[in-house]
N, C-alpha and C positions, 0 to 999 in steps of 0.2 A: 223705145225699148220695151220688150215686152218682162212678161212676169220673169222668165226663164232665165233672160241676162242678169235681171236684179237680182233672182235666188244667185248667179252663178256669180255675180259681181259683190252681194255679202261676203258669200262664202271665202272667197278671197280675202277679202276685208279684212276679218277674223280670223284668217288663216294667219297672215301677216303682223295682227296685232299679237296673237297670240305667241309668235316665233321672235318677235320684238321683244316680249318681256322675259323670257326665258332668259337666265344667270347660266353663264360657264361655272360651273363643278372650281372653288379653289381650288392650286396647285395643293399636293399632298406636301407637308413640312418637310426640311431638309434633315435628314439622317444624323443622329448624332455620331459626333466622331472615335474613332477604336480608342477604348483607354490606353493611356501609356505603359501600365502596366498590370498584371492581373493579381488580386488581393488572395490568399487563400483562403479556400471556405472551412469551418472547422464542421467534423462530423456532430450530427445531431447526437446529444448529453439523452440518453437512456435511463429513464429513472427503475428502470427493474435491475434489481441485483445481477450480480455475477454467481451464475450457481459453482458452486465451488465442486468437483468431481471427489465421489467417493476415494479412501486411500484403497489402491487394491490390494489383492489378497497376492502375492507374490510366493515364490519358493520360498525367499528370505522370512517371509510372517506365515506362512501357512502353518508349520506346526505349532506356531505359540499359539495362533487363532483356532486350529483343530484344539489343542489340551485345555484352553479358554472354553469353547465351547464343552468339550468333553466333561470338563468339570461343574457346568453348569447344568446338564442332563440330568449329571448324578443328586445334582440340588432338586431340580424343578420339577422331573417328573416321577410323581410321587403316586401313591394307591390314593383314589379317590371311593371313600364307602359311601354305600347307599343306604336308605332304612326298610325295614320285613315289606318285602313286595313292592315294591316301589324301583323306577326309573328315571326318578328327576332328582337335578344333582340339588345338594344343600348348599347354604352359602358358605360350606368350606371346601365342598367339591369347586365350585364356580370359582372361587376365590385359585385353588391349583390349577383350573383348566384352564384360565387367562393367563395366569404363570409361562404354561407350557406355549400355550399360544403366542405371546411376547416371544417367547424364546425359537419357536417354528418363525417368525415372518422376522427375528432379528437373522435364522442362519436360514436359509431355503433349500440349503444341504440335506435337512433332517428331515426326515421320514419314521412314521411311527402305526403302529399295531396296536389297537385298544382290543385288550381280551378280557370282555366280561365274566363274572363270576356273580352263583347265588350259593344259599345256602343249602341243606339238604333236604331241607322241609318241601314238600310238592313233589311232582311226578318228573321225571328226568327231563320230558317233552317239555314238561312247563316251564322248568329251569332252564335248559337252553335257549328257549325266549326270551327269558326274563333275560339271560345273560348278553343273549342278544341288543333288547331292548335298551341294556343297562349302557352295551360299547360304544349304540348309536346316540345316546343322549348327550354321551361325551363329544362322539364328533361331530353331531349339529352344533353344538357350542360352538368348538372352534372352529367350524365355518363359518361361524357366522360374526367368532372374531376376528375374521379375515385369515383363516390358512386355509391353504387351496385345498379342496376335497381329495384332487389324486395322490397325496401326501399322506392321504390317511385310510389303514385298513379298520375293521371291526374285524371279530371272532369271537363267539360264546363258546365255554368251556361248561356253562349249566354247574352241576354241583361238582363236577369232574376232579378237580384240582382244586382242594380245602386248603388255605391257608394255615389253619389251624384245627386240628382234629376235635369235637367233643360232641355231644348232645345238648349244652344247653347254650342260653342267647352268648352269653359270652363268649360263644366260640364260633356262634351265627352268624353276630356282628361281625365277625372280623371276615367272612366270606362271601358277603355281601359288597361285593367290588369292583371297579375296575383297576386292572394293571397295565402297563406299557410295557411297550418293546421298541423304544427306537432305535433309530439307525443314522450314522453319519460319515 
């Protein structure tokens, strides 16, 4: 026999052994059987609250809630004064403008006009700045204690409209301000 038979008579050899020891795959396991009967699944227990829906505003409640609100306007917005030349509020101004602000994001009904006021002292131009100056200071506040900007106007009246007539501070003071005008 030459080289050729013996490569071609291993090869077989090995082919054979090889197919010898090779395992059949076990059967895959028998199917469990249908249950008899089917258990209820309970829904999954949600640990976050139930939000509970605002009550609404109805024909039935709408006027006691309109005169509710209407009466609390008459409380809360109030003239906030400023000091000689000056446009930043005091901690009694701030103290009214989160008043009013509470009460803007409790009703989102109301709309309001902040009309600044100075006294008579300086030039008309200056005072309507100032007056200006005085209605924006208010409503950067309340923007910024969350009532929406388009709810709220400015206006300066500059020395225009005195609260109170006189020449001296005691009557400066008192025109030195901002006034409201809201709406509901």
């Amino acid at each position: 026999m030459n080289l050729k038979h013996w490569t071609l008579a291993g090869l077989s050899g090995a082919a054979l052994m090889m197919a010898a020891c090779t395992k059949a795959p076990p059967p895959p396991p028998p199917e469990p059987p249908p249950p008899a009967f089917e258990e209820p699944v309970a829904p999954p227990i949600s640990a976050a609250p139930v939000p509970v829906p605002p009550v609404p505003v109805t024909v039935d409640t709408m006027p006691a809630y309109r005169a509710r609100i209407q009466g609390r306007i008459g409380e809360v917005f109030r003239t906030i004064y400023f000091a000689f030349d000056q446009s930043s509020l005091t901690e009694e101004g701030k103290a009214t403008a989160e008043a009013i602000g509470q009460l803007m994001k409790e009703a989102p009904g109301i709309t309001v006009r902040i009309e600044g006021h100075a006294d008579e002292r300086g030039t008309n131009e200056y005072n309507l700045a100032l007056g200006e100056r005085r209605a924006q200071a208010v409503q950067q506040y309340l923007t910024s204690y969350g009532v929406e900007a388009g709810r709220i106007s400015v206006l300066s009246y500059g020395e225009e409209k005195p609260s109170v007539e006189g020449g001296d501070e005691s009557s400066w003071s008192k025109n030195r301000r901002a006034e409201f005008a809201p709406s509901f």
